[in-house]
N, C-alpha and C positions, 0 to 999 in steps of 0.2 A: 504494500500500500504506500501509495506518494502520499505524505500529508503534511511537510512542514513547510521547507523550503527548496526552491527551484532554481538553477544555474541561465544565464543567458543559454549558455550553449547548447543543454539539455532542452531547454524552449525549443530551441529551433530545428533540434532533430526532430520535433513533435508538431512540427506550426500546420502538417498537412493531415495529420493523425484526426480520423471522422467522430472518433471518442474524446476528443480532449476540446475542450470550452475554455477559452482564453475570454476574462473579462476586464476592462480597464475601470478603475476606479477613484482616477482623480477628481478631487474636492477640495475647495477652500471654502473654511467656513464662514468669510466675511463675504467675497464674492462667489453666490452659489450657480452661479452659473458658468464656471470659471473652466470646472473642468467638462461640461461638456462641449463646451466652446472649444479647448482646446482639443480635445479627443476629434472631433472633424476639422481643428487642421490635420495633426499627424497622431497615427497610433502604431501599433503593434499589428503586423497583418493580419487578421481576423479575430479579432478582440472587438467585444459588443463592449457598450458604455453602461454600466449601473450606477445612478445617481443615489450618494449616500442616504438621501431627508426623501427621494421619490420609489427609490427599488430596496432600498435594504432596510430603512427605519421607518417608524409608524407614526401618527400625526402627535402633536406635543398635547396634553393636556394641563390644567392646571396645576395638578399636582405632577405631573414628571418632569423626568430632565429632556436635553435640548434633542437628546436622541431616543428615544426610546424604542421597546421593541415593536414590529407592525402585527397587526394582526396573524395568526396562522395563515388565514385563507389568503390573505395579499400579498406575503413574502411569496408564496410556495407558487403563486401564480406570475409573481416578479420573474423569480426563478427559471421556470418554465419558457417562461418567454425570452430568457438568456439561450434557452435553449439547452439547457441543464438534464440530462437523463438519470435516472437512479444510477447506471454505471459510468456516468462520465469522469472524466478527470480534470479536474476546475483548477485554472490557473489564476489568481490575482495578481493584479499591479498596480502601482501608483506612481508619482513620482517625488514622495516623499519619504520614499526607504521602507515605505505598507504603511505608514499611520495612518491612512486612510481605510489600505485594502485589507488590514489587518481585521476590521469589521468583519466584513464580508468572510474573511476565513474561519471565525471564530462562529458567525452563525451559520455559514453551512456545517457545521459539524456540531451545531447544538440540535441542529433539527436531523441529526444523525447524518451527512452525507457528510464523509469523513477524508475522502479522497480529495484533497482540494491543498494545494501550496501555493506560497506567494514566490513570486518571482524574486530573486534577492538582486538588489540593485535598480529593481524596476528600471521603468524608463530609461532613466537616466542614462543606463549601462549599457542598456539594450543601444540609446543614441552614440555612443561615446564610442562602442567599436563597428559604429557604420550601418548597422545590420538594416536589412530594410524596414521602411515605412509606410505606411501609405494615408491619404484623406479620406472625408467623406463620413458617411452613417453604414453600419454594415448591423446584420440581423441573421439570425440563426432558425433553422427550424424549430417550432415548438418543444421543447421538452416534456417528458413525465415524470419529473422531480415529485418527490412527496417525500413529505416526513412528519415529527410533530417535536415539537422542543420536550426536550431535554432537561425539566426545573433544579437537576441536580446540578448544572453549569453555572449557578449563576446565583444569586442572594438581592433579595428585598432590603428596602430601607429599616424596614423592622428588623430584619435580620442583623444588619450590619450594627443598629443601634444594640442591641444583643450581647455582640460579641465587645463593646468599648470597655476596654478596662481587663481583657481576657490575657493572661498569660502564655494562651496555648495556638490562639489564633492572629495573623499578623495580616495588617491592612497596607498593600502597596499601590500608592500613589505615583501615577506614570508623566504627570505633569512637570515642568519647570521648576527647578530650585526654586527661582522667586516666586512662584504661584505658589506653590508647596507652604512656602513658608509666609503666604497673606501679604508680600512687596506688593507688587500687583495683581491686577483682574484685567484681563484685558476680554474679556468676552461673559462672565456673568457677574450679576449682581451684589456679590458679596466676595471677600475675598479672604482665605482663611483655608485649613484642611481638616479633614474628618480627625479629630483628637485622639491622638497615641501612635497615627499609621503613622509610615516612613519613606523614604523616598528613594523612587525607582525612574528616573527621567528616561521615557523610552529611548529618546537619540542616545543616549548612553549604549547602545545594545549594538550602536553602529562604528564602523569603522568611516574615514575621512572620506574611503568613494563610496557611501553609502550601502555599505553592505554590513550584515552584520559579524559582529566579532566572531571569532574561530567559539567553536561549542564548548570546548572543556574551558575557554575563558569567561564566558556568558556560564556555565555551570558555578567555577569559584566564587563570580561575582555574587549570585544569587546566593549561594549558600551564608557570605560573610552579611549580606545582607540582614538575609533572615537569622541566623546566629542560633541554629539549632533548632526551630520552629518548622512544621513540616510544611511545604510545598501546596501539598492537596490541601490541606487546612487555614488555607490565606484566603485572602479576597484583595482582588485586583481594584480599583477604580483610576477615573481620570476626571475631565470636563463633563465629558456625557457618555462614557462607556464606548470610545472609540479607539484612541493611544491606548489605552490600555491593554487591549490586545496586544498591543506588539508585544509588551511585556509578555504575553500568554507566550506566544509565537517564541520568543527570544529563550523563553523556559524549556518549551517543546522541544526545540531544537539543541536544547543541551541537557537533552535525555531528562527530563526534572518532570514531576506529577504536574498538570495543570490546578492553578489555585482557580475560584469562582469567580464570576465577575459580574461586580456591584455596577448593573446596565446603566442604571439612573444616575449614580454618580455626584461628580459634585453640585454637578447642574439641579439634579432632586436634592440632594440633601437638604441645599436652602433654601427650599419651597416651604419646610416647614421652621418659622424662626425660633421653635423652639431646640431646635437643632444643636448642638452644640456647636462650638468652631474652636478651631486651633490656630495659631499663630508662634511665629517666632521661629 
């Protein structure tokens, strides 16, 4: 089974392969139309576009965060229309090292389709040694993707409120030193971190041409991290349950349990101001 990460090179032995579903998935979250703009200038040849807030996450409610998850029936139908089959082999990319398409890996394998890697280097890599590209909108035949989530991937606000103050369980925060520590907010309304977690800044997981560090590196890192706490007994969060992945992904790939991940995030946590917050 492919499921973590994918080499440029390996891509391309596979770009004409009828079972493999290559999907591009850049996003910026100020301008959201950013990345399907640029995905019809140039992509990946046969790479369909899933927009993060239109194909993979569900509408905002009051009380959730910026991302939340979409209905069953809407994702599995998103899906579908990637073109997605029960045995395909799903490639992600983005072009900011997966922070984005790290989503999209994490929840095809929460609703069980577990064969899906991100491309390491995305883009970026793929451009840098020439490989082809091409324009335009391209679309796939329907798929018959189906699944149903997976509630053990993942923890509720109540949950997470739960575990504050636990000895046994450890909260990783994928965001910004400064964000981490309440300097700034540049994108929600408060600014502060879930009280007691620690920090895990996904760009950390990368090396300078965007790929991530060798696995037994990304293993040591995680463990002095966590400092004896076990792995499957963590909970991930970020902004709104998106960087946070990578962190999953950056785990995965250096053989470690996947910890849960808190979808809502910091974006939910301060929906409720009785919430606590951290600083400093």
């Amino acid at each position: 089974m492919l499921d973590t990460l994918i080499s440029t090179d390996e891509l391309a032995n596979h770009q004409n392969d009828p079972k493999w579903v290559l999907i591009d998935c850049r996003f910026d979250l100020v301008d959201k139309e950013w990345g399907a703009e640029e995905y019809a200038v140039v992509h990946i040849p046969g790479a369909v576009y899933a927009d993060l807030e239109k194909d993979i996450c569900g509408s905002v409610t009051p009380t959730s965060g910026r991302h939340p998850l979409p209905e069953p029936k809407n994702f599995i139908a998103a899906m579908q229309r990637m073109g997605i089959y029960h045995d395909s082999q799903v490639v992600v990319y983005d072009a900011t090292g997966g922070g984005m398409a790290g989503r999209l890996w994490w929840q095809l394998k929460f609703y069980g389709h577990h064969n899906v890697m991100l491309l390491n280097g995305g883009l970026p890599k793929w451009l840098s040694e020439g490989r082809e590209t091409v324009d335009g909108v391209e679309s796939n035949p329907v798929g018959d993707f189906y699944g149903s989530p997976d509630d053990k991937m993942m923890v509720t606000t109540d949950e997470v409120k739960a575990l504050l103050g636990s000895s046994t369980n450890a909260i990783i925060d994928a965001r910004s030193p400064e964000r981490f520590r309440g300097e700034i907010e540049p994108i929600d309304t408060v600014a502060g971190r879930i009280p007691g977690s620690m920090n895990r800044f996904y760009n950390y997981n990368l090396d300078g041409t965007g790929q991530f560090l060798p696995a037994e590196g990304l293993k040591t890192a995680f463990e002095a991290l966590l400092a004896g706490l076990k792995p499957i007994d963590a909970v991930a969060y970020c902004g709104s349950g998106t960087t946070a992945c990578h962190n999953l992904i950056a785990m995965a790939y250096a053989g470690l349990p996947l910890p849960r991940l808190y979808v809502g995030s910091w974006s939910e946590w301060i929906r409720d101001p009785k919430n606590p917050v951290g600083k400093g």
